[in-house]
C-alpha positions in Angstrom: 149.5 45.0 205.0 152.3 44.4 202.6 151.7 44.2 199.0 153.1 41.6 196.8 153.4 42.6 193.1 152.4 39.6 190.9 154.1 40.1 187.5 151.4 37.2 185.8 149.2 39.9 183.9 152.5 42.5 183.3 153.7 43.4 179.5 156.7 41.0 178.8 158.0 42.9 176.4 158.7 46.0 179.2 159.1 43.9 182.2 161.7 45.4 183.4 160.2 49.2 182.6 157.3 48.3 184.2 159.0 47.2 187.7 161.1 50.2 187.8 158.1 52.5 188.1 157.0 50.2 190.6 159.3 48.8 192.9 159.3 51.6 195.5 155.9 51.1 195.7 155.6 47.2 196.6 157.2 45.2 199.5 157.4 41.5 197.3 157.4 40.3 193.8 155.0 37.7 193.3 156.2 34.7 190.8 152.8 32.8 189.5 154.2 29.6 188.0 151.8 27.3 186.4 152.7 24.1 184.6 149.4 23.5 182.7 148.6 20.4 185.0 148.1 21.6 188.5 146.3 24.1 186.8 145.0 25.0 183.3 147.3 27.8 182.4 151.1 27.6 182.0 153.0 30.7 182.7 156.8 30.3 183.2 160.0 29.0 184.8 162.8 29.7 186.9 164.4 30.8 183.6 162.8 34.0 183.9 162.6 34.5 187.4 166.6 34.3 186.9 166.7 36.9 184.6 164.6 39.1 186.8 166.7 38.9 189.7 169.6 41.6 189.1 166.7 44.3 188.6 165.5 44.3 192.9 166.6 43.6 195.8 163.2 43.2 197.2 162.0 39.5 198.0 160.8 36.9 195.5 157.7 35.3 196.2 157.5 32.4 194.5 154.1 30.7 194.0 153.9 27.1 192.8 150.9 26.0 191.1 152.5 22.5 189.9 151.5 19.1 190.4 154.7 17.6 191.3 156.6 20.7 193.2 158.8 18.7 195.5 160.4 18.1 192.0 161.4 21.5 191.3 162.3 23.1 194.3 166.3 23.6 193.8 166.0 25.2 189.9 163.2 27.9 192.0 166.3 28.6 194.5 168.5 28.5 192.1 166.1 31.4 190.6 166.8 33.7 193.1 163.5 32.7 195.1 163.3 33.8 198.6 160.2 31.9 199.4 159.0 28.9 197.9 155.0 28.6 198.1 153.3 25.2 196.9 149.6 23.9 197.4 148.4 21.3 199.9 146.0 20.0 197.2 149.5 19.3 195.1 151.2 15.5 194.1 153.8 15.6 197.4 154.7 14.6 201.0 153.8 18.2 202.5 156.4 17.8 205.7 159.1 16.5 203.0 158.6 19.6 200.6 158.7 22.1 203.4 161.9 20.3 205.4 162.9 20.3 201.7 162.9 24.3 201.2 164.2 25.1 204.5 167.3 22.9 203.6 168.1 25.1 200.8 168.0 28.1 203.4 164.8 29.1 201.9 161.1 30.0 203.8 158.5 27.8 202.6 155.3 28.6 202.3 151.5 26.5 201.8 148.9 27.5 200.0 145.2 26.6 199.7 142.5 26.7 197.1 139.3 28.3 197.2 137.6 25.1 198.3 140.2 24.2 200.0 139.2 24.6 204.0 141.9 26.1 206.6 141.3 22.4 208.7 143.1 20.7 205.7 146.5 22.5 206.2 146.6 22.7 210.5 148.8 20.0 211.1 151.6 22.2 209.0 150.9 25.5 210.3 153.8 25.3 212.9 156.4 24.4 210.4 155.9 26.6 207.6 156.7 30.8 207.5 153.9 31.7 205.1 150.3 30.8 204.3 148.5 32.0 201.0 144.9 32.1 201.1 143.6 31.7 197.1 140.3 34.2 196.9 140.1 32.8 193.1 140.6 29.9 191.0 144.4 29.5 190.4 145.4 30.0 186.8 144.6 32.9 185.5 144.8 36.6 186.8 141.8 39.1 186.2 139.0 36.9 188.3 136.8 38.2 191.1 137.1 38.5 194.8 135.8 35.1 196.4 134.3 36.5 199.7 134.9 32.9 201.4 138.3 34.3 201.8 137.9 36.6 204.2 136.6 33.8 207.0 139.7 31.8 206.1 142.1 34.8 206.8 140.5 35.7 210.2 140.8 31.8 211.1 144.5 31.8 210.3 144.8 35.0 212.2 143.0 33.9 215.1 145.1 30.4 215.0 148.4 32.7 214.9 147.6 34.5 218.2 146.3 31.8 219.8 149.3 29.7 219.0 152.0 32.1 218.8 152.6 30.4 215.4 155.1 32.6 213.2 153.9 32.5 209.5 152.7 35.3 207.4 149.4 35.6 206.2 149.1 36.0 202.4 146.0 36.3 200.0 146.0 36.0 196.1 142.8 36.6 193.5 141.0 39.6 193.1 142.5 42.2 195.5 141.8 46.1 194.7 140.7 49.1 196.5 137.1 47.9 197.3 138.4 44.3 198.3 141.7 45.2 200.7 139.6 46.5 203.0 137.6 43.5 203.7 141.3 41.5 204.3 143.3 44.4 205.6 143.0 43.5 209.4 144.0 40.0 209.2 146.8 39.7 206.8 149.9 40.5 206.4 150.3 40.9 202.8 148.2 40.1 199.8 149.5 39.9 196.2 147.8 42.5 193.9 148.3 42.0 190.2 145.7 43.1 187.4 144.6 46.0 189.5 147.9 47.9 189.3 149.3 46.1 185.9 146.6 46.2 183.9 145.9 49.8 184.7 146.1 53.1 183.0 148.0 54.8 185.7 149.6 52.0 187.4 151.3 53.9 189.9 148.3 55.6 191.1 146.6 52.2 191.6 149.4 51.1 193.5 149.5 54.2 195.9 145.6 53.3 196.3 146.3 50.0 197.5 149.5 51.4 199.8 147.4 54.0 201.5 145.3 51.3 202.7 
């Protein structure tokens, strides 16, 4: 299991601090962009994504949570994004935004709420090179483990083997040292935020989540 740093709850003023400590330790950076419609929390844009870029060379995972993403996708290239994720629940042709991504030379990715069911995103399994499973609410970082999750990532695995499909298995929302266990077996990499960023000893929160 990979781990994808999401940089939503980080200290802006030291962003760049922060991810040097950090970097060795993670496999992904996780972008959480919100435009306040989609969901109730803005965040920002590919502005700052931009500006991020020269400081790794590791991946940029970038997460959509906007209404119309089909609208945006060549500013998030621009930005130095190596995959582009938008929901299924989002304003767009899905098959349109994914051909759309790939075109720039970019994986694309589909992502699903917590209510959201894994039947409601089957059809696009075979064209897209990641899936992110939401275990909270989308919008704001800090929330609990949704244990609904955990069925949906076995599905996906289960629909992988069966189908020899090649997408990644991702999971966003509440993801620590008692909750990556639970996950572990059927993902591929899940996106950990609060529990290293918001923690007194970062690192050591980081190297928990690592070891597992």
């Amino acid at each position: 299991m990979k781990i994808a740093l999401s940089i939503l709850t980080v200290d802006y003023k030291n962003v760049s601090k922060g991810l040097e400590e950090l970097l060795p330790l993670v496999d992904y950076i996780h972008m959480d962009v919100m435009d306040g419609e989609f969901v109730p929390n803005i965040s920002f844009g590919p502005a700052f994504i931009k500006s991020l870029r020269p400081l790794t060379e590791k991946p940029f995972d970038t997460h959509l949570m906007i209404k119309h993403p089909q609208n945006y996708i060549k500013q998030f290239v621009d930005s130095g994004s190596d995959y582009i994720t938008f929901h299924v629940e989002a304003d767009c042709d899905i098959i349109k935004t994914i051909d759309l991504i790939h075109s720039y030379g970019v994986k694309a990715g589909i992502s699903i709420k917590p209510n959201t069911a894994v039947e409601k995103i089957k059809d696009y399994l075979p064209y897209v090179d990641m899936v992110l499973v939401m275990s909270v609410e989308p919008g704001f970082g800090g929330q609990s483990f949704m244990e609904n999750s955990i069925n949906k990532v076995k599905e996906l695995s289960e629909l992988k083997k069966q189908n020899n499909y090649g997408y990644l298995i991702n999971i966003d929302g509440g993801i620590k040292d008692i909750t990556a266990p639970l996950i572990s077996n059927y993902v591929d990499m899940a996106v950990v935020g609060s529990y290293i960023c918001n923690a007194s000893n970062p690192k050591e929160n980081a190297l928990r989540i690592k070891n597992i």
